[in-house]
Every structure is written in C-alpha cells, then in structure tokens.
C-alpha positions in Angstrom: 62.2 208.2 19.3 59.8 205.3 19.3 62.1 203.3 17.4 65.3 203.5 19.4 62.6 202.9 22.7 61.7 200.0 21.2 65.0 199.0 21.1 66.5 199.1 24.4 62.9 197.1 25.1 63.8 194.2 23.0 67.4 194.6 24.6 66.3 194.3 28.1 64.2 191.4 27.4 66.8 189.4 25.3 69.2 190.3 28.4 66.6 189.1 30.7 66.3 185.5 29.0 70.2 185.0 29.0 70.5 185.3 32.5 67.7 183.2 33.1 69.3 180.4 31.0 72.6 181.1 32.2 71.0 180.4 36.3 69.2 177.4 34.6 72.3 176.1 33.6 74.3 176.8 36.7 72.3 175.3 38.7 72.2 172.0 36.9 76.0 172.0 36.9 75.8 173.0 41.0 73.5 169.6 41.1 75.6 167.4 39.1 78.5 168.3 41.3 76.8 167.9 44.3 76.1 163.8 43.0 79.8 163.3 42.0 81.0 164.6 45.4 78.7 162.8 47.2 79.1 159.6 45.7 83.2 160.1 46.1 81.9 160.5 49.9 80.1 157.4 50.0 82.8 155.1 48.3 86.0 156.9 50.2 84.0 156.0 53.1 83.2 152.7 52.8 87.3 151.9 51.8 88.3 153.4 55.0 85.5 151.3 56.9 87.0 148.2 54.7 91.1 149.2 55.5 90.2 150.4 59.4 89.0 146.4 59.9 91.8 144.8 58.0 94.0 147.0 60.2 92.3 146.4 63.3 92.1 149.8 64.4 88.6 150.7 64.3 87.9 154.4 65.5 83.7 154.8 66.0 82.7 157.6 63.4 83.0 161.2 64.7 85.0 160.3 68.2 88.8 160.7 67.1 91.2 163.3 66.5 92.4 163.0 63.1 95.7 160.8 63.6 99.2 160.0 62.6 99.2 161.6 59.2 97.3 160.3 56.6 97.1 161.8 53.4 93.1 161.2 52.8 92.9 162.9 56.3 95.0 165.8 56.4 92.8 168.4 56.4 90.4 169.7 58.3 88.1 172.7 58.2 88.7 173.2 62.1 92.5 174.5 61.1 92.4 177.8 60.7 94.8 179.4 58.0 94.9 176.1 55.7 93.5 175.3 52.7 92.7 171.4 51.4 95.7 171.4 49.6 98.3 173.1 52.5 100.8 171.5 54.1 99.7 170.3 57.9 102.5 170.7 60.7 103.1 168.0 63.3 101.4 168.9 66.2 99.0 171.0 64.8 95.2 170.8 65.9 92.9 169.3 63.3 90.0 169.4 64.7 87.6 166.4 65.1 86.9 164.4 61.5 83.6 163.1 61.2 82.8 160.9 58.4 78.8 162.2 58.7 79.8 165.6 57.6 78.1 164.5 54.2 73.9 164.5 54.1 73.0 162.9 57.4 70.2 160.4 54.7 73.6 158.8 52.9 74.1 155.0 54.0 76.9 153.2 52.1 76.6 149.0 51.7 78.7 147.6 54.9 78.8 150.5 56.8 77.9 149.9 60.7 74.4 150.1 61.9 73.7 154.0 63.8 73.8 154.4 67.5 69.5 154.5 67.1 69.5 150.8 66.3 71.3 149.8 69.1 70.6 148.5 72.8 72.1 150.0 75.7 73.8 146.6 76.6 75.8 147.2 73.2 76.2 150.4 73.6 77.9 149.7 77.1 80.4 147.5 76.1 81.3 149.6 72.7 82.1 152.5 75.4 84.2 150.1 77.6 85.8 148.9 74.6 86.7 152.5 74.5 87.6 153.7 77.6 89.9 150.8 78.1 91.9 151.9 74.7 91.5 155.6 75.9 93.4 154.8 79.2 96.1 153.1 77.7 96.3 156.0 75.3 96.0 159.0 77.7 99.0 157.3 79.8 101.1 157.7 76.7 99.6 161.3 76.3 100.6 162.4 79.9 104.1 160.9 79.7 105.0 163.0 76.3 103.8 165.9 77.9 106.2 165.6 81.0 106.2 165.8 84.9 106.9 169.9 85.6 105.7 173.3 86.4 102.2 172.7 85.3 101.7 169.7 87.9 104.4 171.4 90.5 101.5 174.8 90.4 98.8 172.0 90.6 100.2 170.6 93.7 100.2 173.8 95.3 97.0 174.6 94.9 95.1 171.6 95.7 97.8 171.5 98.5 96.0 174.6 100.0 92.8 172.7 99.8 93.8 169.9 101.4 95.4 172.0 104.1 92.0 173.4 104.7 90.8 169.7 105.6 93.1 169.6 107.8 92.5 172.7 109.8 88.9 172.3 109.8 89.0 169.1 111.8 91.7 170.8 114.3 89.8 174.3 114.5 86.1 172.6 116.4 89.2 171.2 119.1 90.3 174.1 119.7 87.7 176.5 120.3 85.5 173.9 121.7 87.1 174.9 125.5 86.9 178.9 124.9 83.4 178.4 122.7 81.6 176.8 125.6 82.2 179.3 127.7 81.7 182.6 125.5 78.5 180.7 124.4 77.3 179.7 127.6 76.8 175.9 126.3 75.6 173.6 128.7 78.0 170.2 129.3 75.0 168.5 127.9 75.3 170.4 124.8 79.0 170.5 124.0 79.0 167.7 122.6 77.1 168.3 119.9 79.7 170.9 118.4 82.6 168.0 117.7 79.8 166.0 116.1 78.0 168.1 114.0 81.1 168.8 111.8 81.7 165.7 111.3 78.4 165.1 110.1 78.4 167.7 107.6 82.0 166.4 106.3 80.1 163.2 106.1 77.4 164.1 103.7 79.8 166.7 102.0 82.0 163.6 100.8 79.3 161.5 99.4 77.6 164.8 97.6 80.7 166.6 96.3 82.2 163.7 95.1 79.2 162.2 93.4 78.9 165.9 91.9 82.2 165.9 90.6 81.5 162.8 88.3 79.0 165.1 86.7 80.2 168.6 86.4 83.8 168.2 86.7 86.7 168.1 89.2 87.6 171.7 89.2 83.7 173.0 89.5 82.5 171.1 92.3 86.1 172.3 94.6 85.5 175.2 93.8 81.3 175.1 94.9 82.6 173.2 97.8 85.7 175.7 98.9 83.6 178.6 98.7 81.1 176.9 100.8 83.1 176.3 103.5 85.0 179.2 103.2 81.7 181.9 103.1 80.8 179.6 106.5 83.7 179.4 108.4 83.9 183.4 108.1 80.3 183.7 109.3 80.6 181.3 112.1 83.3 183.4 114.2 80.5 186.7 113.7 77.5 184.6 114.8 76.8 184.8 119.0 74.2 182.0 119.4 74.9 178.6 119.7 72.1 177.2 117.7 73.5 179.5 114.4 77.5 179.1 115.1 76.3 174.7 115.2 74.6 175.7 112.1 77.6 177.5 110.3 79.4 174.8 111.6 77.5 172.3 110.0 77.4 173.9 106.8 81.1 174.5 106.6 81.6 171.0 107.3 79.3 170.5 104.6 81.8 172.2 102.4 84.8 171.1 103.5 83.6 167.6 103.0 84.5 167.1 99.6 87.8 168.7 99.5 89.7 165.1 100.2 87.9 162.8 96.8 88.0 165.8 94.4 91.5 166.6 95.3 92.9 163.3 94.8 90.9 162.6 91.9 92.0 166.5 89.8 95.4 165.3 90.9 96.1 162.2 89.8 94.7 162.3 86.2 97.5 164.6 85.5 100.2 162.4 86.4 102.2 159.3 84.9 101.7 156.0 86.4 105.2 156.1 87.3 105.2 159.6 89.1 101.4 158.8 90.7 102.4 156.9 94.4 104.8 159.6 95.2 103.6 162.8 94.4 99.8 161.9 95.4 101.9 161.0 98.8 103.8 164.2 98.8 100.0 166.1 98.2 99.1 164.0 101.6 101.7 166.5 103.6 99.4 169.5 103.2 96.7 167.8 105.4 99.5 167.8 108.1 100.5 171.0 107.6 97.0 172.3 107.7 97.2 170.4 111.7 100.3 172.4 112.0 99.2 175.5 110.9 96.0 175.4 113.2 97.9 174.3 116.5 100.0 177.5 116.2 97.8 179.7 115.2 95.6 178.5 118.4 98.8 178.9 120.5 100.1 182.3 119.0 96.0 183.5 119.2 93.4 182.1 121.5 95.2 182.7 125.0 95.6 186.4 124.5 92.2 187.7 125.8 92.9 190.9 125.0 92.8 190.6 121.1 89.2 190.8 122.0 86.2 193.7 121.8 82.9 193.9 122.6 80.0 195.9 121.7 77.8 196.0 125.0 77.3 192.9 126.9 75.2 191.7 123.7 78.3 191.6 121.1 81.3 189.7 122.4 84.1 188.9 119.8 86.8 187.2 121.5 90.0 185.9 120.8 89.0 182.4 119.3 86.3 184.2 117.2 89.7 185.8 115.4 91.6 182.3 115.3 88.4 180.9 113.2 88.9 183.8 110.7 92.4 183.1 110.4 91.6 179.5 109.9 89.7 180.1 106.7 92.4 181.7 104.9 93.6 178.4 103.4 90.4 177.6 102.3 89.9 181.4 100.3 93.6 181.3 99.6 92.5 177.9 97.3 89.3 179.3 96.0 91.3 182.3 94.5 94.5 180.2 93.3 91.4 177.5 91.8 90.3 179.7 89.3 93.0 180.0 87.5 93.8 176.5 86.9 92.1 174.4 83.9 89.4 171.1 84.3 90.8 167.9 84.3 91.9 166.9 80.9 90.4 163.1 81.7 87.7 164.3 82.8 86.6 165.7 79.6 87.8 162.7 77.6 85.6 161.1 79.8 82.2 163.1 78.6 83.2 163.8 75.2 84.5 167.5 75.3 87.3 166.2 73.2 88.5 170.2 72.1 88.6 171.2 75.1 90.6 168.7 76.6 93.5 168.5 73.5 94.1 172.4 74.2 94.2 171.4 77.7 97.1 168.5 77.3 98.5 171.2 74.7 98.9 173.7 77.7 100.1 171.2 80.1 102.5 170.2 77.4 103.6 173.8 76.3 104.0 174.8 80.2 106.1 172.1 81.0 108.6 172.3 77.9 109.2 176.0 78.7 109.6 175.4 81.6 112.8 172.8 80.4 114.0 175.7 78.0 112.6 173.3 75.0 110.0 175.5 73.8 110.4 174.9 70.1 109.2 171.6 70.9 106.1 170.4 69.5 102.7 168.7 70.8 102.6 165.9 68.6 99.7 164.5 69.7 96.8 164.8 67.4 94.5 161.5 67.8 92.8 161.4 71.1 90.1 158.0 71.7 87.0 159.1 73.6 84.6 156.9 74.9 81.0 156.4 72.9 78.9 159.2 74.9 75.2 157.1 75.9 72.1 159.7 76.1 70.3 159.4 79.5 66.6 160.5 79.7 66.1 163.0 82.5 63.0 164.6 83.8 62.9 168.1 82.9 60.0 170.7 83.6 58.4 172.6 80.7 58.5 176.3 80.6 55.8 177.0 81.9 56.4 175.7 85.2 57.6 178.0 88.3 60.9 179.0 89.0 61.2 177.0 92.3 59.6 173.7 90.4 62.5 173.8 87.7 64.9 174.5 90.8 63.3 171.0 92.3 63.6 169.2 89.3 67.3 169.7 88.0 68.6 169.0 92.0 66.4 165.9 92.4 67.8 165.1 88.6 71.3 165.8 89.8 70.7 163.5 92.7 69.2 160.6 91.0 72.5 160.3 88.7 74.7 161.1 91.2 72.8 157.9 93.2 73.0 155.7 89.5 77.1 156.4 89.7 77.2 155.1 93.4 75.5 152.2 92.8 77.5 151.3 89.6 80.3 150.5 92.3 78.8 148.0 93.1 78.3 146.7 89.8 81.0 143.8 88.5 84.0 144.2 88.2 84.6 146.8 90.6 81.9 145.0 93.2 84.8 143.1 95.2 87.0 146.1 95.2 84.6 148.4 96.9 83.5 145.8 99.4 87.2 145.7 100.2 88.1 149.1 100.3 85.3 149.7 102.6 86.3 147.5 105.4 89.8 148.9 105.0 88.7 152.6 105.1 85.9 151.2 108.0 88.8 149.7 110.1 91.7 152.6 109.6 89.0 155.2 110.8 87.3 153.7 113.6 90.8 152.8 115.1 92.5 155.7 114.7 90.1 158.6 115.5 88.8 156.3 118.1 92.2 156.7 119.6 92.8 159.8 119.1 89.8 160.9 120.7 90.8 158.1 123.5 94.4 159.8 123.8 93.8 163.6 124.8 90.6 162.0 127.3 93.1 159.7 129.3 95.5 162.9 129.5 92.5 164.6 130.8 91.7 161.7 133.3 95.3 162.1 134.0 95.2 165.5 134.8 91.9 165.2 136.6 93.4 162.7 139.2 96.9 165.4 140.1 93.5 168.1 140.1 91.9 166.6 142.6 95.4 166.5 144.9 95.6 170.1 144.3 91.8 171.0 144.9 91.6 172.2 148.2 88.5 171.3 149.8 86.3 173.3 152.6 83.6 171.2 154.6 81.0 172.5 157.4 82.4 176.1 157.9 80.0 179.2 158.7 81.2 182.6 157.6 79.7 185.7 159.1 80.0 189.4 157.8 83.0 189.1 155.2 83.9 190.4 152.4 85.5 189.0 149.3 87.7 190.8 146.4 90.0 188.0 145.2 90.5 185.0 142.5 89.2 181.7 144.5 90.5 178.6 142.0 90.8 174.9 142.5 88.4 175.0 145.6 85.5 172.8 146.6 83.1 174.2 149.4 80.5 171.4 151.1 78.0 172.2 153.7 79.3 175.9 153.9 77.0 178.2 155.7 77.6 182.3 154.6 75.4 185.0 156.3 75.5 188.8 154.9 78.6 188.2 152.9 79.8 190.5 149.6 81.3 188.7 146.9 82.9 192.4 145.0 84.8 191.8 141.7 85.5 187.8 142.1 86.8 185.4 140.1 85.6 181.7 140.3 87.5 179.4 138.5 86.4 175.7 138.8 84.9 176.3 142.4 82.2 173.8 143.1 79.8 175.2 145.9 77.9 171.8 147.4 75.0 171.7 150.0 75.7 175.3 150.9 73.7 178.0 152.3 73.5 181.5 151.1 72.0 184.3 153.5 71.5 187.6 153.0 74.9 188.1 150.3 75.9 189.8 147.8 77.4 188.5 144.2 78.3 192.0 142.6 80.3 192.1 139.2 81.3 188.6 139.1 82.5 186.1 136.7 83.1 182.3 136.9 84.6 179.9 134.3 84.2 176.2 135.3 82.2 177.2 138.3 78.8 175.5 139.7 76.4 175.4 142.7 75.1 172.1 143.6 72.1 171.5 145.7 72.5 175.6 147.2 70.2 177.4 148.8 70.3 181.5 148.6 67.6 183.5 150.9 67.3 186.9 150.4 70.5 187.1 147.6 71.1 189.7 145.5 73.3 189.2 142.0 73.9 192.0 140.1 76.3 192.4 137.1 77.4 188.4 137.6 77.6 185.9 134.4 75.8 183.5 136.5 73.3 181.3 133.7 70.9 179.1 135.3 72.6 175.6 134.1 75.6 176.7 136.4 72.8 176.0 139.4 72.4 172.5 139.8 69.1 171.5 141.9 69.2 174.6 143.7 66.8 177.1 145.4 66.1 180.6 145.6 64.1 182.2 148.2 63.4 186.2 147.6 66.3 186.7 145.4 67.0 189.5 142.7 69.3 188.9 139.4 70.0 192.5 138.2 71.9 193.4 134.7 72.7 190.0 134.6 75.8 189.8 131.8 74.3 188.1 128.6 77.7 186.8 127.2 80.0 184.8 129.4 83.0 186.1 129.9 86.9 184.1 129.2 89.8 184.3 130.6 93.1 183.2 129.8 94.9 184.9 132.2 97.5 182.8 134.3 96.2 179.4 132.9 98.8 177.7 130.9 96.6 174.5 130.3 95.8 176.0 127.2 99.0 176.4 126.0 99.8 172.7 126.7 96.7 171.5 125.0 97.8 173.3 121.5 101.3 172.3 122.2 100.1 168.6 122.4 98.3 168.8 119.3 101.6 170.4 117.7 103.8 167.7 118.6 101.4 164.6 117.3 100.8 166.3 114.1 104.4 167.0 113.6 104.8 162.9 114.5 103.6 162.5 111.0 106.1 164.3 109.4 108.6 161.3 108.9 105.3 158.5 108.1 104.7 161.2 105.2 108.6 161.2 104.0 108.6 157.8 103.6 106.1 156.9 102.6 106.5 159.3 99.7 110.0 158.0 99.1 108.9 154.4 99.1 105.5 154.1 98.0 106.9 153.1 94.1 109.0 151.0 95.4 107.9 148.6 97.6 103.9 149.1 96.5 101.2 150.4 98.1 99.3 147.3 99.3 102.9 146.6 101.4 102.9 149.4 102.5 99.2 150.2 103.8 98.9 146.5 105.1 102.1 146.9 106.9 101.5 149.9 108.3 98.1 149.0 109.7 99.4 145.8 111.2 102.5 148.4 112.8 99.9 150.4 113.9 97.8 147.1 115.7 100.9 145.9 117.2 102.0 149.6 118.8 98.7 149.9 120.5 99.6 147.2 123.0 102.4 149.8 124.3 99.5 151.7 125.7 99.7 149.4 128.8 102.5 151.3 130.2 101.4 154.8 129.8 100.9 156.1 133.3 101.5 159.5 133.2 100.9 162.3 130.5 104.6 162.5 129.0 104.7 158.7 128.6 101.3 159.1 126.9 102.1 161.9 125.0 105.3 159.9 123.2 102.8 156.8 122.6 100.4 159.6 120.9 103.1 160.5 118.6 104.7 156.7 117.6 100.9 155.9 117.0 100.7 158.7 114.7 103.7 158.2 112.9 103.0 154.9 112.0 99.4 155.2 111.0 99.9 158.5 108.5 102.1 155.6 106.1 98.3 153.4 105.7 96.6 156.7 105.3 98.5 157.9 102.1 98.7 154.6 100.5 94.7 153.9 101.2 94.6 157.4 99.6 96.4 156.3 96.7 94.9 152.5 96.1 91.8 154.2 96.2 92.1 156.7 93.1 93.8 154.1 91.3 91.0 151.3 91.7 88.1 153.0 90.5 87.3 154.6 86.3 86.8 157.7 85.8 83.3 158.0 85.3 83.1 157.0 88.7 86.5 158.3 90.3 85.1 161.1 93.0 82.0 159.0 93.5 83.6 155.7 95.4 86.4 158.0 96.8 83.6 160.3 98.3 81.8 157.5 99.5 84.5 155.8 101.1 85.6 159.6 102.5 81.9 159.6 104.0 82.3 155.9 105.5 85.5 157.2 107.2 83.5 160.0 109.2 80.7 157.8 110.0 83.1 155.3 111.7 85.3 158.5 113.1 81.8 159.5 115.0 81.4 155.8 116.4 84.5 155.5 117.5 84.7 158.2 119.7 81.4 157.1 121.0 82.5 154.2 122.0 86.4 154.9 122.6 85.2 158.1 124.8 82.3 156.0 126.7 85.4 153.5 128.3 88.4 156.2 129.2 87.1 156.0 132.6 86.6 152.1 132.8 89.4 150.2 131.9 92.5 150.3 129.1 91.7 146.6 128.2 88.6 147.5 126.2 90.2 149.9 124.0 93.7 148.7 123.6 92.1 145.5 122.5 89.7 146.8 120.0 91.8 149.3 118.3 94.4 146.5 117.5 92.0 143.9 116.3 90.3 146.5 113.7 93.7 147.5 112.6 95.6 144.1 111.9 92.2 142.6 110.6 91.7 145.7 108.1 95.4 145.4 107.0 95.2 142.0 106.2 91.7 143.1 104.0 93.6 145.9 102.3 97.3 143.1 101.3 94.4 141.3 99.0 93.4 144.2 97.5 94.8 144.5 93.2 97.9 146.2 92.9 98.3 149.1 91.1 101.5 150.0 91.0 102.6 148.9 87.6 98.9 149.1 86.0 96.7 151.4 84.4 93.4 152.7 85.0 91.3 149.7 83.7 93.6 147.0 83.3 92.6 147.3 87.4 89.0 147.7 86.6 88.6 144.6 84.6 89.6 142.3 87.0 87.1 140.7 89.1 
C-alpha cells in the first residue's frame, strides 16, 4: 500500500515538472515570435513610408481607408467573415488601416516625426493639405454614387424646413391686425411684435449655424425645428401680450437657423454639376411656405366663429387656430428629420470616417435601387480625412455642481463657435466675406425695406379713399336717445349727448373728439378701431363694454362706474372684406416669385451664378424707378409683383454663391452669419423705409435702387464657382 502511494507521488511530481518546462518553453517561443513579427512590422513599414514618397501619394498614418487593392493591404481585422489569407471583394468595407497597430514604443529610422512634436502652424497646413485632397476626392465620391432617390427624399424634407421659414415671417403679418385687438395692444406697442421675430431669427442664424459646425448639420435642425415648432404651438395658447412677444421671440429664435443648415446638409450631398439647380429648386419651398400661409390666413382668420371662449378670461379666436396650423411644417420636418442620416462631409470633416463610408454606401445603394442596378457595387474604399488638431477646452471637475458643469460646456460651446466666426475672416476667405456681406447687406435692406414700404403706401392709399367715405358729425347735441345699431367709418367733434343709451353697439373706427358725455349709458358694447379723444363723461355708467383705458385719449371722467368690464377684446370679421384683400395681396406677390424661381433654377448652371445675382440686383435697381407712377393700389399692386419677381433670381443665386465659397469646417458658420446680417438690415430698413411712406416717394425710390445696383456690382467680383470645387475657391485670395 505504501509502495504503490509512493508511486503515484513521484508520478504527480514528475508530471508537475513537465508542464512546468513545457510553459517555460512556450513562452520563450511566444517571445521570439513576438520579436520576429515585430521587426517584419517595423521594416514593412518603413518600405511603404519609402514607396508612398517615391509615388507621391503620401496618406498621414491611421487617416485612410485602405485603398485600391494592394496586396500588403488587403486585409483588415474590421471585415468581418475574412481571414488574412481570404479573398477581399470590390467594394467591401475594410475598415481603417493604421500602421500604429504594432507597440505604440516602435520608431523605425526615417519614419515622420508624431503629431506631439509638432507646432500647430504645421499641423494647420498638414490638415489643409488634406482637406484640399479630400474635396477633390469626395466630388468623385458623390458623382459614383449618383443624383436620385436618396437626394430627391433629401429635398423634401429640408424643403419642409425651409417652408417653415417661410411661413414664419408671413404668420407675425397676418395676425398682427386680429392680435392687437384680441390682445388689447396699444398702437405704441404693436410694433414691437413684427420686430421681435426678427430679432430672434437674427440671433438664431448666427447660433445655429455656428452650432452646426460643431455637432453636425442634421442635430442642430433638428434642436432648432423643435424649438420653434414647441413655441409656435404655445404662442396661439398664451393670452398676454408680454408671453405671446416672448413665444414669439423664442420661435424666431428657432426658426432662425433653418435657412444656413439647410443649404449647407443639402449641398454636400450633391455634384458640382447638379449643385446651382437643385439648391435653386430647394429655394421654392420658402415660396411655398408664403403661399401656404396667405391661404391658410384667407381660408381661416376671417371666420370668427371658428372661435371659443372660456369666460371672458380665455379667448381663442380664429387666428389663435391659423398659428397652430402654421406650425405643421415645421413638426411635419422634425418628424420626416429623424429619419434621415448626418452629412457625410460633415463627418469627413471631424474624422468620423466609419460613419461616413456607411453613409456614402447608403446614399450609393439607395440610389442604384432606385435605377434597377442593385447588383452594383460601392467601389469606394479609400476615403482622405483631414489631420484632426486637439483643442484645449475648459472643463469642470466632478465635483462641481450640476448648474456649474451646465455653465461651462455652453460658455465652451460659445467660445468655439466665436473661434469658427472669426476664422472668416482669416486669409484666404477674408475678401470673400467682406464681399458677401455687402451683397447680403444691400439685397436685404432693399428689398424688405420695400416690401415693408409697399403694403404701407397701399395703406396710405386706402387711408386717403377712407377719409372720403368717413362721414364726419361736428357741434350736434343729442338729447334722450337710444342706440342699438353698427356705427362705422364716423368721426364725431364737439358732440354734446345728455341721458343717452348706447344698448348692444358696435364701433368700428369711430373717433369721438372734444365731446361731452352726460348722464349715458354704454351697456354690452364692443369697439374695434374705436377711440375717444379729449372726452368728457359726467355721471357715465359702462357696464359689459371692452372699453381699455388706451382707447381714451386725454380724457376725463367725473363720477363714472365701469362694471364687468370685458377683460379680452372682442374681433370681428363680420362684413369686412379688407381682410380678405390683405391676404389676397400677399398671395399674389408671393406667387410673383414663382417664374424668378423657374428660371433661375433652369439657368443658374448655365450662365453662372455671379450673372445671374449681379443681373438680377441691377434688374431689380432699375424696376424701382417704376414706382413713380403708382397712384393707385392695383397699379401698386402689379409693381409689388414685377419687384418680386425679379429680386427672388439674386436671392437663390446669393444662396448658392454663398455655400459654395466657404469650407466645411466653417460652412453653417459664415452662412448663419451672413443669414443674421440679412435680418439686421431687414429691421433697419423698415425703420427707415416705414418712417418716409408719408413724406415723399423720392427718398425711398432713390435709396432702394442705389443699394441694389451698388450691391450687384459687389457681388459680379465675387469668385465663381460654377465649374470649381470646394477649396480650389477657398485658396484664392
């Protein structure tokens, strides 16, 4: 027994010292290998170094796709299914090839120095050096994978963002008439409605597209649609002034960016050869968006009884619901938005390379199906992207608050979206913005100038045939009477009423001047356009009237009551057509666009942009001087819709120059700023256009057609990029 014990003892030891020597063994082979492979590493490296510089075709280590097929590089542990020695199919993804995927400590003799050793200066130009061969390349990429249904669905959905520009700067127009009233807003304060949107747009442009050089073109339209879309909505709920202004703002706010991230998404998935027209075609959807809000104004706001109210508190009138209907563009694109992929030269751009080759691999698959070629292959499989440059930012440590880490990533955010807007005016691009600034400076102020200047003079125009129709009542005395009826169109001076009852009246525009008011009686009244100037009421009683206190101008009350005074103001449409008209106007000078978008879509490739936008600007100047004969409202009306026409042509192609002249990296920035130049000269010109309707037609006529032909003349010296690529533009000076 102790025998055969000691035998499987001795076994288990001698067992135990094999497999130690065995493991001792191994692991010296494991080693060994480990040297051979990594000196194969080091030398295949440094021959490809050697052949990539005799070939001139130098790729910076880790930022290619693995290329036209090579047999040293035809594999790739980022295909999945292959092993080194399978057989790789055209077309198919392999991955990105690094030449560090060896110990990070090997340096081979003659290999270049490591990003760490370098300035930023050289690191700058090694990523210009780059982005120049990646534009030339991604044009080449876009052609192969074809114009079709993936940019066709594109088009329609930043189409319905777009379109949601467009209503937004219709809707404030069209409510402003019906809002004043249901709001009670002084003529002091209205003002300040048509304003404030265009102050939000303003700082929207500059923000969102600034923001869209940093997170992307698809993620800042969609922050930015929801914004205005989650504020329109809540502006027609709202009753006070101060919070619809607000929502107002806010949506503007929103909407403000829809115009340079638009442009931008859009025309990094297109061919130089397709860009001018279909970016001019895109332009259509702001007119239809003007289209779409004049009828829905027409078909809605008139018809006072789509309307509710809970108490006298709560009213929801008509244009409440036209605002509503007005955002559905705007959620219609938020939804559609979602399902539609980042821009491909975006992520190129900020070294997502995977990301953006399954991208150009969709757009390409999508559109070859589309053809009935789906057996056709994405051949593609060497993309160039641009040396990424670390930034230091400020970040807060952990244990800061929540609200201090908030602060710190916006005020981050804002700092480099401020370093991208100054680098437009860094050479070579310096001239260019300087230029396109005037241009877009000039367009606006002239043409929302004038179109602010256009519907005022009708109004003038209408106010002089008023004031034939206005029938005026001077130095009368009533006594004992009583009133049940409509009174419109009147004006009563030095009227004298004693014990009189006003029962279930209607005042529209009646003016009541120097008059006396003794002993009466205003019972369930309501007034639109109605004031008292300079009055005096003894012993008055006002009961159930919508009479606010800015509707008495420098009047006096002696032992007067105001009981259940109504707190909303009440609207009326009913047998006033002028609204109609209005919206009818509107219609016909957006649909005056219709042929300026048509051609300039079919001729925008053909004749260039910088002909065209000078051209049309210069049109624009000369047609202004037709203004002289406009003496009555029809004759005004047709001038409206020739000036119109011929300014939509220099719209698209400014639209157009503009996303051609600037990078990538800085795209939605200089488009956004220019965007929020445009409403900054759109709110001074209707200052100043608005502040001489009344004086003379000289001033205007005048000014409009010098900015115009002197901003047209800027824009023909612009760089044409019609037969260029990205930064064959930007390198010029």
């Amino acid at each position: 027994m102790e025998d055969s014990y000691k035998d499987r003892t001795s076994l288990m030891k001698g067992a135990k010292d094999i497999a130690k020597e065995v493991k001792k063994q191994t692991v010296k082979k494991v080693n060994q290998a480990v040297d051979r492979a990594q000196d194969e590493y080091t030398q295949r490296s440094y021959s490809r170094f050697q052949d990539e510089d005799d070939d001139d075709d130098y790729y910076p280590p880790g930022e290619t796709y693995s290329g036209e097929a090579n047999d040293d590089e035809g594999s790739s542990e980022a295909t999945e299914g292959h092993d080194e020695e399978d057989e790789i199919y055209e077309g198919e993804y392999q991955g990105i090839p690094s030449t560090n995927q060896g110990k990070d400590s090997i340096v081979s003799v003659g290999q270049p120095k490591g990003d760490e050793y370098k300035d930023r200066r050289e690191l700058e130009s090694e990523r210009r050096a780059d982005e120049e061969e990646l534009a030339q390349q991604y044009e080449l990429i876009i052609q192969e994978c074809g114009h079709g249904r993936f940019q066709w669905a594109l088009f329609f959905v930043l189409g319905m963002a777009l379109m949601a520009d467009g209503v937004e700067v219709f809707v404030v127009g069209f409510v402003l008439p019906s809002a004043e009233t249901d709001l009670c807003i002084p003529n002091s304060g209205s003002g300040w409605l048509g304003s404030i949107v265009y102050l939000g747009m303003m700082v929207g442009a500059f923000f969102w597209g600034g923001l869209a050089d940093k997170v992307g073109r698809k993620q800042s339209l969609l922050i930015c649609m929801s914004v205005n879309g989650f504020f329109a909505f809540l502006s027609s709920f709202v009753q006070g002034y101060g919070f619809f202004l607000l929502c107002r703002l806010l949506s503007g706010f929103g909407i403000g960016g829809a115009i340079p991230t638009v442009f931008s998404y859009f025309a990094e998935v297109l061919a130089r050869e397709k860009r001018g027209e279909h970016l001019s075609w895109l332009c259509m959807f702001w007119m239809i968006g003007g289209i779409y809000a004049s009828a829905m104004a027409w078909a809605i706001i008139p018809h006072y009884g789509w309307s509710f109210s809970m108490g006298s508190a709560y009213q929801f009138h008509s244009w409440r619901v036209f605002v509503i209907v007005c955002a559905l563009p705007c959620v219609s694109s938020v939804v559609a938005l979602t399902f539609m992929p980042e821009s491909p030269r975006f992520l190129l751009e900020v070294g997502k390379h995977d990301e953006a080759w399954m991208i150009l691999k969709l757009i390409h698959d999508t559109n070859m199906r589309a053809r009935g070629q789906p057996e056709k292959v994405f051949t593609v499989n060497k993309i160039k992207t641009p040396k990424q440059i670390d930034e230091l930012i400020e970040i807060e440590s952990d244990t800061g608050t929540w609200y201090r880490r908030c602060f710190v990533r916006i005020r981050t955010e804002l700092y480099g979206i401020w370093l991208t807007f100054m680098r437009c005016f860094n050479y070579p691009v310096r001239e260019n913005t300087i230029k396109l600034t005037i241009v877009w400076f000039t367009l606006s102020f002239g043409y929302y100038g004038l179109s602010v200047w256009f519907p005022d003079v009708i109004k003038h125009l209408q106010s002089d045939e008023y004031a034939l129709l206005t029938r005026n009542v001077q130095k009368d005395k009533y006594a004992n009477f009583s009133i049940n009826f409509t009174m419109e169109n009147q004006v009563h001076t030095g009227m004298e009423y004693d014990n009189g009852r006003f029962l279930g009246v209607k005042f529209k525009s009646v003016t009541f001047k120097d008059s006396v008011f003794k002993s009466c009686t205003f019972d369930d009244v309501t007034s639109v356009n109605t004031y008292f100037k300079n009055c005096t009421f003894i012993d008055t009683l006002f009961e159930n009237t919508d009479f606010e206190p800015y509707k008495f101008i420098d009047s006096e009350f002696q032992n007067c009551s105001f009981l259940h005074n109504k707190t909303g103001c009440q609207i009326t449409f009913d047998d006033d057509y002028s609204a109609y008209w209005i919206y009818f106007v509107n219609f016909l000078g957006t649909l005056a666009v219709l042929p300026g978008n048509i051609v300039s879509a079919l001729l925008m490739d053909r004749i260039g942009r910088l002909t065209m936008l000078g051209g049309s600007m210069v049109l624009s100047g000369i047609s202004c001087f037709f203004l002289w004969f406009g003496t009555s409202e029809s004759m005004m009306i047709g001038m409206l819709c020739l000036y119109n026409g011929l300014t939509i042509s220099a719209w698209n192609s400014l639209d157009v120059v503009t996303v051609e002249l600037y990078p990538t990296d800085r795209r939605a920035t200089g488009f956004g700023f220019l965007n929020a130049l445009c409403k900054a000269a759109a709110v001074l010109g209707n200052l100043i256009f608005g502040s001489l309707v009344s004086i003379t037609k000289a001033i205007p006529i005048l000014l409009a057609s010098t900015v115009l032909v002197c901003g047209g003349l800027v824009g023909l010296r612009l760089p044409d990029t019609r037969t260029q690529v990205e930064l064959e533009v930007w390198k010029q000076p």
